[in-house]
Every structure is written in C-alpha cells, then in structure tokens.
N, C-alpha and C positions, 0 to 999 in steps of 0.2 A: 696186499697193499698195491696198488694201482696209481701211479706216474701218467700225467699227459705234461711232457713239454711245449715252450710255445715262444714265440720273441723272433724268431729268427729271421734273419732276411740279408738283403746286398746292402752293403754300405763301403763308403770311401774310405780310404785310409784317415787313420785320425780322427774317426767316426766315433761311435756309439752307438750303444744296443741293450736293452733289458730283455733277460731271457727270464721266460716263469714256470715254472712245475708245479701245477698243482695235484694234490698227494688226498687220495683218500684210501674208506679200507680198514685196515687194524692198526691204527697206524702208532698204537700205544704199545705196538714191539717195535717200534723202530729208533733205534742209538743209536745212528748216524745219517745225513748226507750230505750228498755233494753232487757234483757235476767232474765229466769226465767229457774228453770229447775225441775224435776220430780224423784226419788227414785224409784226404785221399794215400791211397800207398800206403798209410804207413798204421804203426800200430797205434790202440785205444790209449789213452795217455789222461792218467789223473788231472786236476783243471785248478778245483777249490772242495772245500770239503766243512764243514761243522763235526764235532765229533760228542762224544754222547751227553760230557759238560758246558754243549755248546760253544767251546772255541773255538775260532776258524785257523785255517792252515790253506797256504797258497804253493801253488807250483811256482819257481824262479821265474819260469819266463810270462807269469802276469800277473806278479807282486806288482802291488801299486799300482797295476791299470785297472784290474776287476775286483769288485767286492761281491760277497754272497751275505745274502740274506734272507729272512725270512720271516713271514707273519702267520705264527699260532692260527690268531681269530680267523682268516682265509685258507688254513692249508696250506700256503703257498711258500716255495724257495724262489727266490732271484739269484740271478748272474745280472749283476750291472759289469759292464762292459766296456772300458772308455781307453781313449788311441789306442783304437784296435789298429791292425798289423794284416799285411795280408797273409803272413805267416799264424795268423789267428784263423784262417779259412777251416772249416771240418763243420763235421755236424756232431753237434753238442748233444750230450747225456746228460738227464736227473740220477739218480739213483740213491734210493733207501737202503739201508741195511740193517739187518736185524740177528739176533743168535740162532736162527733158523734160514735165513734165505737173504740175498740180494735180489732189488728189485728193480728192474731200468725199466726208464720211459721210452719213447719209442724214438726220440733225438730230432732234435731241428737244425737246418741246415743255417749257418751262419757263411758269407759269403764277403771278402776283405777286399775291394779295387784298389790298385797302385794308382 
C-alpha cells in the first residue's frame, strides 16, 4: 500500500485547510485509517481515524474542528480542517493499516499564525 499525503501549507489562526491522501496498492487489505500527526518536540500523536466498519473517531483536542473523510471512487482520505489553532502546527500523517503492516505516507507540513 502506498500513501502520498498532500494539503498542507501556512495558514492564519481561524483558518482552514483540506489535507488529502491518496492511497493505492493492495489496498483490499486495508481495515483502517486515519491521520496522525507530529509537533515539533514532541511525540507522534493520533489526529482522526475511520475504523474497519467505517466509523470515525476523533482526538479531544479537534472534535468539532476536523472532519475525515473519504472517497472510494478517488482513493482518497481527507482532513478537513477548520479554526485551526496554532497549537494544530505539525506535520500531518495518512496512515493505512492492515493484519500485516502499517503503512505512512510521508506527512505534510501544516503551519498555524497567531
């Protein structure tokens, strides 16, 4: 399975941002994903996630601001992203999972101005 993430960029507090993953590959072992994403400093830290009967689950600190989704016919997962936070700064991860392997994309930098 193979991940290219994509969306990323500077934006103002309050902002907005659509992050995309598109997903190819075998991708008819994959039960789950989601996005994960990374702080300077600090550790990788779960984001949002679908799971294998496709319902979503959020991290507290961005219930209600981001939603994940995703379209079959494109391969594609989204992060929509809205009042973002500069505490939202990191570079964001796709990631598939399967009963064989986890699989990341290579992360895009998402950047939050006060």
């Amino acid at each position: 399975v193979q991940l290219q993430a994509s969306g990323g960029g500077l934006v103002q507090a309050g902002g907005s941002l659509r992050l995309s993953c598109a997903y190819s590959g075998s991708i008819f072992s994959i039960n789950g994903m989601g996005w994960y994403r990374q702080a300077p400093g600090k550790q990788r830290e779960w984001v949002a996630s679908f799971n294998s009967g496709g319902s979503t689950n959020y991290a507290d600190s961005v219930k209600g601001r981001f939603t994940i989704s995703r379209d079959n016919t494109k391969n594609t997962m989204y992060l929509q992203m809205n009042s973002l936070k500069p505490e939202d700064t990191a570079v964001y991860y796709c990631v598939a999972t399967s009963v064989r392997a986890n699989y990341w994309g290579q992360g895009t930098l998402v950047t939050v101005s006060s």
